[in-house]
C-alpha positions in Angstrom: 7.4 -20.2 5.9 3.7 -18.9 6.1 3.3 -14.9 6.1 1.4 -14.8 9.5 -0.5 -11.1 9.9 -1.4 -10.5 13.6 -2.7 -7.4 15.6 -3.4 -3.9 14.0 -1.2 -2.9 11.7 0.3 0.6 11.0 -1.3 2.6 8.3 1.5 5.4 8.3 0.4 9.2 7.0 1.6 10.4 3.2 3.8 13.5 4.1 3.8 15.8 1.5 5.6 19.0 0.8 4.7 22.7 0.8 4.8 22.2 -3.2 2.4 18.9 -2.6 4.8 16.9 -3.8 5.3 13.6 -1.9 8.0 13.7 1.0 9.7 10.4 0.5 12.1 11.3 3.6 9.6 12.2 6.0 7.2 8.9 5.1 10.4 7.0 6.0 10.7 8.6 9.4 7.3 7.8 10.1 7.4 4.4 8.9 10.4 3.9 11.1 8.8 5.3 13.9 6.1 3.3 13.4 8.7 -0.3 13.7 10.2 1.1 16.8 7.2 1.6 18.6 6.1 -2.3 18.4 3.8 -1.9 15.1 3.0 -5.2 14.1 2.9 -4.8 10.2 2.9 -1.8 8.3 -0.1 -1.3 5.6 0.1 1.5 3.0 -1.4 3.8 1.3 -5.0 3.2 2.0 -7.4 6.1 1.3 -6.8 7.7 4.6 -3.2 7.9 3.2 -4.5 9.9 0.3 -4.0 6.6 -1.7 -6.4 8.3 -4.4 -4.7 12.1 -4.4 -1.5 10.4 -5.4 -0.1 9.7 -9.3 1.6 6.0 -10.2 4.6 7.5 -9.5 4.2 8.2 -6.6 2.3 5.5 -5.2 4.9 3.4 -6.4 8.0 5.7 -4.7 5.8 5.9 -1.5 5.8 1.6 -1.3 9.8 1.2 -1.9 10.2 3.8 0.5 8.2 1.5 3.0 9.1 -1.8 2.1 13.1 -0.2 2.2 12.3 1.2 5.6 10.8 -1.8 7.2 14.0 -4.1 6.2 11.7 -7.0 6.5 11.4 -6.6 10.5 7.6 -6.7 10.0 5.4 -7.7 7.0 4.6 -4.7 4.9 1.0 -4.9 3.2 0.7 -2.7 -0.3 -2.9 -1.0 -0.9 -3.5 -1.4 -4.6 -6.8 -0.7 -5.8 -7.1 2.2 -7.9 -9.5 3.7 -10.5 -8.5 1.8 -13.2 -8.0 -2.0 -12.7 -4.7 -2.2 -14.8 -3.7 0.6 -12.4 -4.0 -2.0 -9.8 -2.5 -5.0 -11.4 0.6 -2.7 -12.1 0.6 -1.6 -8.6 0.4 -5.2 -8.0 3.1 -6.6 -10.0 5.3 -3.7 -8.7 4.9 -4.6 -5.0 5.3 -8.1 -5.3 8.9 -7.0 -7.4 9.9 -4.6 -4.4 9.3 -7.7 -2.1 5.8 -6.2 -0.4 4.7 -9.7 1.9 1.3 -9.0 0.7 -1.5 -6.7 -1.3 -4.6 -5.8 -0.6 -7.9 -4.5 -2.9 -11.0 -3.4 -1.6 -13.8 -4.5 -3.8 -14.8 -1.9 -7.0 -17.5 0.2 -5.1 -17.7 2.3 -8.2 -18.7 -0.5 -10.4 -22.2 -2.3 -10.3 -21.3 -6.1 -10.7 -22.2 -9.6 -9.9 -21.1 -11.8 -7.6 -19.4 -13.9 -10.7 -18.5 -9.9 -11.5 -16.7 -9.4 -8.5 -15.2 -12.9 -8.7 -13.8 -11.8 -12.0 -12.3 -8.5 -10.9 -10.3 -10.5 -9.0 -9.0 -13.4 -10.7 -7.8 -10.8 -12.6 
């Protein structure tokens, strides 16, 4: 069956600790909260989700936690540009072997390519 996406989906808030550390529990509440409340999809952890301010670890904790949480009642999208483009394809791989419905990239703004450039990016 075809992954249909529909409506605005969620972008749910990183919680993090008083120590900054990344509150898994908390992110799961507010993912659930989220699929109560008639979300249509869930999309994490775009900038505004301090995609960016958080380590590989993390990143990769924070989508388990979400793709756990949803339980396939809604498609869960997977943010995974990063600075690095092997940081992306392993955030990639890694939602696609959690069972993420889908990923999305934002184009390289930091980079100065091509249109063939950007084509590259990625095909990679």
């Amino acid at each position: 069956m075809a992954l249909v996406l529909r409506g605005v989906m969620q972008a749910p808030v990183t919680p993090y600790k008083d120590d900054f550390s990344l509150d898994l529990e908390t992110l799961e509440k507010v993912t659930e909260f989220h699929v109560r409340t008639g979300a249509t999809g869930i999309a994490w952890p775009y900038h505004k989700s301090e995609s960016l301010s958080m380590t590989m670890a993390e990143r990769k904790a924070g989508a388990e936690a979400v793709v756990k949480t949803t339980a396939k009642r809604l498609p869960v999208t997977i943010h995974v540009s990063a600075l690095a483009m092997e940081d992306s394809i392993e955030l990639a791989r890694h939602a696609q072997k959690i069972g993420a419905d889908c990923i999305v990239g934002i184009t390289p703004y930091f980079w100065d390519l091509s249109q063939e450039g950007m084509y590259q990016y990625f095909v990679r």
